[in-house]
C-alpha positions in Angstrom: -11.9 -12.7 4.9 -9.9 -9.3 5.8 -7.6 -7.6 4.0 -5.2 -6.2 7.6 -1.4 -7.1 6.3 0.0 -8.0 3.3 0.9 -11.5 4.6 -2.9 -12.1 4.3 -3.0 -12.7 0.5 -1.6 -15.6 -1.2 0.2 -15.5 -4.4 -3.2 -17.0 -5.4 -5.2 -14.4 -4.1 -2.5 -11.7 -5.8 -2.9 -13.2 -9.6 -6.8 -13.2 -8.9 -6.3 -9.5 -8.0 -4.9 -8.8 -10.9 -6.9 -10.3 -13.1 -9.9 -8.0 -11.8 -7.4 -5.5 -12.1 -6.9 -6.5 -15.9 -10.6 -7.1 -16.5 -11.5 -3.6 -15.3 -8.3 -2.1 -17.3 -9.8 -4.1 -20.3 -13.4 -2.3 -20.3 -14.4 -5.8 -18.5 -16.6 -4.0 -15.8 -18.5 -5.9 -12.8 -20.8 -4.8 -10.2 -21.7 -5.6 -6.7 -25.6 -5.4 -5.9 -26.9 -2.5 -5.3 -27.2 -0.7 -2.5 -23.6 -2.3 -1.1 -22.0 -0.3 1.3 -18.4 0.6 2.0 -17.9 2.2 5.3 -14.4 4.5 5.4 -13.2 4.7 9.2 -10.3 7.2 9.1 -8.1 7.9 12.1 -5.7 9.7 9.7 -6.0 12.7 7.0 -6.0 11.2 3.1 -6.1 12.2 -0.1 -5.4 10.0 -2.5 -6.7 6.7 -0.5 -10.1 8.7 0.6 -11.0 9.7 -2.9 -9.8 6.3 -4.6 -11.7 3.9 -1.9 -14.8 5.9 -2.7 -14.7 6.2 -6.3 -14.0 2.4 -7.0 -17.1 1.6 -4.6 -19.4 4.3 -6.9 -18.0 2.5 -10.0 -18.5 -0.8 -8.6 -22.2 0.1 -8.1 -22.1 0.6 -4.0 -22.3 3.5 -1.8 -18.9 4.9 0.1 -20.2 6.4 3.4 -17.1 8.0 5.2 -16.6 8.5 9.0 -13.9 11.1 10.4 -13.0 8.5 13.6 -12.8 12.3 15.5 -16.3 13.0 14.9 -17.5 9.3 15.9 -18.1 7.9 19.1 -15.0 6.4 19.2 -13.5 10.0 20.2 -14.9 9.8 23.1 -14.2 6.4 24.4 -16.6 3.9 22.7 -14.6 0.9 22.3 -13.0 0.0 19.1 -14.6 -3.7 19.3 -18.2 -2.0 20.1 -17.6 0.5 17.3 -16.9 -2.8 14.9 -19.8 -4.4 15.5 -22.0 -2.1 14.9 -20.5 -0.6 12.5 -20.5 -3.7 10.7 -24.2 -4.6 11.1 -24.7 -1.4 9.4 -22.5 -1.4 6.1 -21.5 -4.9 3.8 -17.3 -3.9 3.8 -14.7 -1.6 6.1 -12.0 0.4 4.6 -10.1 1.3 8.2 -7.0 4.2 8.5 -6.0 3.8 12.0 -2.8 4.7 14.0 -2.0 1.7 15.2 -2.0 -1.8 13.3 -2.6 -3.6 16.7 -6.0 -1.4 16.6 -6.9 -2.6 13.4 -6.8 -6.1 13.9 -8.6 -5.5 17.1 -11.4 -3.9 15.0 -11.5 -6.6 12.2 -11.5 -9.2 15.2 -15.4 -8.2 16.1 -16.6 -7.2 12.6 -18.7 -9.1 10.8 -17.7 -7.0 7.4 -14.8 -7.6 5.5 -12.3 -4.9 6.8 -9.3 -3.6 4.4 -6.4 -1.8 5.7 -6.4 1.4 4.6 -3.1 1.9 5.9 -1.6 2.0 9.7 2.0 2.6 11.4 3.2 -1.0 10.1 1.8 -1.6 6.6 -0.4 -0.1 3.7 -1.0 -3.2 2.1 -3.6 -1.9 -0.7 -0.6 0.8 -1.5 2.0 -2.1 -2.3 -0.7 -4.3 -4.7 -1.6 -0.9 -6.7 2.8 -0.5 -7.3 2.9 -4.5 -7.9 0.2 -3.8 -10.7 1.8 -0.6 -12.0 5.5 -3.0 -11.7 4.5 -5.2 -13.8 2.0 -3.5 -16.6 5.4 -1.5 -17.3 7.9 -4.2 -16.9 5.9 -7.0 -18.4 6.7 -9.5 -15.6 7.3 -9.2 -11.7 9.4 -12.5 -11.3 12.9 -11.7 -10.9 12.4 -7.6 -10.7 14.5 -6.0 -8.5 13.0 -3.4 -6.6 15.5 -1.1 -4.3 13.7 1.1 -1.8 15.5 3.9 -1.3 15.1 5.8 2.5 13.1 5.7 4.9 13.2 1.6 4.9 11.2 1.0 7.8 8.2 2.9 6.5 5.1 1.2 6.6 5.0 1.4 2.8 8.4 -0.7 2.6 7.0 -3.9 5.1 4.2 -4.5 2.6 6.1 -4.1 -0.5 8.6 -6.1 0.7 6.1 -9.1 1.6 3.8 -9.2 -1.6 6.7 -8.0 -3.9 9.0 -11.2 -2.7 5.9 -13.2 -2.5 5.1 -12.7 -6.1 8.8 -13.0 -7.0 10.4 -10.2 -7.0 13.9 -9.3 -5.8 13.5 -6.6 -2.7 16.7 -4.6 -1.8 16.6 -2.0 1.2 18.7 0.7 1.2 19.1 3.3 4.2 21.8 4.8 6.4 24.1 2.3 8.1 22.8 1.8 11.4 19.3 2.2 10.7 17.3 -0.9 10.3 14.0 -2.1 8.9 11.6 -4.2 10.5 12.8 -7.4 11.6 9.5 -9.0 11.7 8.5 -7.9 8.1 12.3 -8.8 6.6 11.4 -12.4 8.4 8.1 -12.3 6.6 9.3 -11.7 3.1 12.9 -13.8 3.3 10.1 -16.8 3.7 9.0 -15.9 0.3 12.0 -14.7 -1.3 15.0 -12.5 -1.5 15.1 -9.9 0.5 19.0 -7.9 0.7 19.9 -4.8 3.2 22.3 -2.2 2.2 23.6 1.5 3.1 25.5 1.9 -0.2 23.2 2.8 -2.8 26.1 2.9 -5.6 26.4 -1.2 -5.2 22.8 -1.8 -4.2 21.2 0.1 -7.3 23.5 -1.7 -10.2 21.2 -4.1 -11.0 17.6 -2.6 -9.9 14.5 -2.0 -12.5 12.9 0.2 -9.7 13.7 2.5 -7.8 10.5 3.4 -5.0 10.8 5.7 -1.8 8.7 7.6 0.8 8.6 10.8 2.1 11.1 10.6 4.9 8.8 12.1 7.4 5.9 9.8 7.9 2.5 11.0 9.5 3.0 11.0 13.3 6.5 11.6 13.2 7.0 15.3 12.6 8.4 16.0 16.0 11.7 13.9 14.6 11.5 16.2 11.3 14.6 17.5 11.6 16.5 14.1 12.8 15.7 12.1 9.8 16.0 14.6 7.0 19.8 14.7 8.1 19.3 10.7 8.4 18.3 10.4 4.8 19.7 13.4 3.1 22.4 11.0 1.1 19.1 8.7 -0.2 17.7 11.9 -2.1 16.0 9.6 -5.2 18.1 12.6 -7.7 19.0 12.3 -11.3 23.1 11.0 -9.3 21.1 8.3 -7.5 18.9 7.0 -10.6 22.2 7.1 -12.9 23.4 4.3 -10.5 20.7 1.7 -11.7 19.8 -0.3 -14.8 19.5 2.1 -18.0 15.5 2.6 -18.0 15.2 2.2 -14.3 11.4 2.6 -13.2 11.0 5.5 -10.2 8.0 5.1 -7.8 7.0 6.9 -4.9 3.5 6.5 -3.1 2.9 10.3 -2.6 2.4 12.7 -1.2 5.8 14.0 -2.0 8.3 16.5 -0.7 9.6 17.5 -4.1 13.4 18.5 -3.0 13.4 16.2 0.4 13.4 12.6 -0.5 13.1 12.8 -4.5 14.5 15.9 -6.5 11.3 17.3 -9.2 13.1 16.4 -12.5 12.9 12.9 -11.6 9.4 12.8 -10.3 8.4 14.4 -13.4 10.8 12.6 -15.7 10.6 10.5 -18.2 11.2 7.2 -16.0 8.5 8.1 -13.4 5.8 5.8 -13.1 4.7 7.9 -10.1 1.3 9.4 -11.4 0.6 5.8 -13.1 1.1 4.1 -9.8 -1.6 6.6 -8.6 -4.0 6.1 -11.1 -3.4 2.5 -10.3 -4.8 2.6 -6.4 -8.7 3.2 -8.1 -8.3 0.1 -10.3 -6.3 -1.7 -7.6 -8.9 -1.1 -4.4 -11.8 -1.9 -7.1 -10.1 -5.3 -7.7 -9.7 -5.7 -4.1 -13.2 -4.9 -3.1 -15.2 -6.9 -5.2 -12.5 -10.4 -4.4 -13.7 -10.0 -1.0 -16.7 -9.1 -1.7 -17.0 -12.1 -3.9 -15.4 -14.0 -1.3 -17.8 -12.8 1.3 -20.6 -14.1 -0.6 -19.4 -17.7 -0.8 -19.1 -17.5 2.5 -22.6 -16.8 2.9 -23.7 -19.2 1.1 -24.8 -17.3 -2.0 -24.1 -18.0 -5.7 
């Protein structure tokens, strides 16, 4: 079982997500034998998803061995399949950053290792589970939360959240400049599961929203078009104006890194309805969860108890 896209888990596999999640949050711990091994492939700079992927395999009682893909073989034209399966005779799971989602799924395709997106250009799946979590530990429930992403709404971040959050039952509005459209394939995905709405007008798209998320508006890759999209986006600034449009007590997320004064102004990242440095305590005890239900997973597959 892999962990590429968000439309890989079930609302069953969620809940039993987050109920590791809980356990661990609870004091609960488990462990995977010793001497597991989680190989971190990254085609990408991280911070955050680096130093979480590795913790929660230390604290799960494994071994985090991380591979700069521009030091590896694959820098000089090994294959991505090749690199997969060896790779994977080597280490027992694969946390994979790549460019290009089409790469990733070529690389789970010949591992035999679990592999768990780490994030690519069309998704960041393990990102959108760790808000879901942090969603509903503050709200209480996920079912009928509305959740307006604000921005850049064709971000990698917004096709997973869109998918899980709708899948789990929440309400997903997107709100960007008129004219500028989200992924088709990913609003497809989530209007299967649940209510997905579209807007340019954040004053009438934010009335009734509990959450407010967005996303630096200049993803990695596309700094050439810097300029471009911060005039795009400039009337989606996340600011005390834009908050004052949605429900008294309205949650703010963003996934980070951010551009304090770009996308979201600093008195609302640091305010009082930020969950923002919650939501990234949350990726450790969301990636631990994640790891050991397919490590689990992987062992029933095996055929061990």
């Amino acid at each position: 079982m892999h962990f590429l896209s968000s439309n890989d888990f079930s609302k069953s596999d969620i809940e039993h997500v987050f109920s590791l999640a809980d356990r661990f949050l609870e004091g609960n711990y488990a462990f995977v034998d010793g001497g597991t091994t989680l190989a971190l492939l990254f085609e990408k700079p991280s911070t955050r998803t680096r130093v979480s992927f590795e913790t929660a395999m230390i604290q799960l009682g494994g071994v985090p061995i991380y591979i700069d893909a521009s030091t590896s073989q694959l820098s000089r034209g090994e294959s991505i399949g090749d690199t997969a399966r060896v790779l994977s005779s080597y280490v027992d799971m694969i946390a994979a950053r790549m460019h290009r989602q089409s790469d990733l799924a070529e690389f789970a395709k010949h591992s035999e290792a679990p592999v768990i997106n780490a994030l690519t250009d069309l998704e960041h799946p393990c990102q959108a589970l760790g808000d879901l979590y942090t969603i509903r530990e503050a709200k209480g429930r996920l079912d009928g939360i509305r959740i307006a992403f604000v921005g850049d709404i064709a971000a990698n971040t917004a096709n997973s959240l869109m998918v899980s959050g709708a899948r789990v039952g929440a309400e997903i509005v997107l709100v960007g400049p008129e004219g500028y459209k989200p992924n088709a394939g990913y609003v497809a995905m989530a209007r299967k599961e649940g209510e997905v709405m579209i807007s340019d007008d954040p004053r009438r798209s934010l009335k009734d929203a509990d959450v407010i998320y967005t996303d630096t508006f200049v993803s990695m890759g596309e700094e050439k078009e810097a300029g471009r999209r911060r005039k795009l986006f400039a009337d989606y600034q996340v600011n005390a104006r834009l908050v004052g449009y949605a429900k008294a007590g309205a949650a703010v997320m963003h996934c980070l890194p951010a551009h304090r004064g770009e996308e979201i102004t600093t008195d609302v990242l640091d305010g009082e309805q930020s969950l923002v440095w919650k939501q990234a305590k949350n990726k450790l005890l969301i990636e631990k969860a994640i790891m050991l239900y397919l490590y689990k997973n992987r062992r029933k597959e095996l055929g061990y108890p």
